[in-house]
N, C-alpha and C positions, 0 to 999 in steps of 0.2 A: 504494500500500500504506500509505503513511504517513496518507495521508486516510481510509480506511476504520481503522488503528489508534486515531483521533482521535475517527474516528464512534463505536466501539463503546465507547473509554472515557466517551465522552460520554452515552451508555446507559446506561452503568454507574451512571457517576454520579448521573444521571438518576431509576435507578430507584433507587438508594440516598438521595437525598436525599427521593421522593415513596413508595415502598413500606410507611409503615408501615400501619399497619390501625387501624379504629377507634369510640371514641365509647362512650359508654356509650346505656342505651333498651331501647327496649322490642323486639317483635317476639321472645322466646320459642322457638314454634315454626318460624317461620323461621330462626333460627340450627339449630335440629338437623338442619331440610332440608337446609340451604345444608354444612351439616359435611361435611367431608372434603378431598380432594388433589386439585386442579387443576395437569394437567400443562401447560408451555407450549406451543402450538402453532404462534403466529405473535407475530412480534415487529419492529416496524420502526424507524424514526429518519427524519423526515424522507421517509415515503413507499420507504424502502429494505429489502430482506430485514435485517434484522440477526443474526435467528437463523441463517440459512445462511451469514451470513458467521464467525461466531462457530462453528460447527460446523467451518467448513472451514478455521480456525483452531486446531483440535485443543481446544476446549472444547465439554462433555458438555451437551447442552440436559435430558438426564433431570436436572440437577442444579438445574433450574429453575422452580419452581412457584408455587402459591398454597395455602396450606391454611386452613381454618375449622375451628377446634375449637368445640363447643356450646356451650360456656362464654362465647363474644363476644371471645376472641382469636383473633389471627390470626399468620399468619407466610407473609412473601415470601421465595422464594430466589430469586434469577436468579444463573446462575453463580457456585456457593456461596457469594454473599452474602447472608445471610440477615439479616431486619428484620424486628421485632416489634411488634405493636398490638393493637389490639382492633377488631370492627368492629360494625356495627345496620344492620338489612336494613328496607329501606322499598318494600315494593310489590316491582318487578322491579330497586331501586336497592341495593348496596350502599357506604355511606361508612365508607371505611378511614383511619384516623388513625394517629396515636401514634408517628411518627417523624419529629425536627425539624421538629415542630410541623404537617408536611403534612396535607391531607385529601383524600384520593381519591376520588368518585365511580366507581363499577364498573358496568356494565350487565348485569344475567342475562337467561340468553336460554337456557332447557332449562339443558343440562349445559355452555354455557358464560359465561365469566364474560370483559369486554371493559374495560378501561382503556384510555383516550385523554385527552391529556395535550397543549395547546397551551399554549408558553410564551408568555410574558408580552414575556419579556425575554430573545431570542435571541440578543444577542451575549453575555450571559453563562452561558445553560446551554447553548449551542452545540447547540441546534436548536430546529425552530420546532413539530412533530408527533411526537407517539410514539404508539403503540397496541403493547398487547399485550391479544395472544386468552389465555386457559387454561380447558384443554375437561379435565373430571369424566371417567377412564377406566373 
């Protein structure tokens, strides 16, 4: 138990230290496509469920999204923490910036949006893989 506590705060942190959104640019049209609320659907650490295990730890995954407003900001919440940026949609790519300085690559793929995230340097973000899915309801 104590190692899965360790795992999800490390997700946490994870996604709070790389979730902001971002970049200024072009793409227009693409931002009004891409607008709206992506709910999360899959979430791992290291190849692990993390949202099942977070759920079956009495925290709400509706509390955990992605949104695009048309204006080229953005906002993450993963279990209500929430983190602000801006982002610019390239092709099928979106790059999310604007929280302690990270820059996110996202993959679209229809009505979902895929962040995967390999650290550099795993003994200090204590892990080595993350992905999170969020599918457009």
């Amino acid at each position: 138990m104590k190692k899965m506590l360790v795992m999800v705060l490390a997700l946490v942190l994870c996604v709070s230290m790389i979730a902001g959104c971002g970049g200024g640019g072009g793409g227009g049209d693409s931002k009004a496509t891409l607008s709206g609320k992506y709910n999360i659907a899959t979430m791992e650490l290291d190849g692990e469920d993390m949202l099942a295990l977070m759920t079956e730890m009495g925290m709400d995954s509706d509390s955990s999204y992605l949104e695009f407003l048309s204006d080229g900001k953005c906002k993450m919440c993963v279990f209500d923490e929430v983190n602000e940026g801006t982002f610019v949609v390239e092709g099928n790519t979106v790059k999310l910036s604007g929280f302690d300085d990270a820059t996110l690559l996202a993959t679209i793929d229809g009505n979902k949006i895929t962040i995967e995230d390999i650290s550099d340097d795993p003994a200090s973000t204590g892990y080595t893989s993350s992905k999170m899915i969020f599918e457009k309801k």
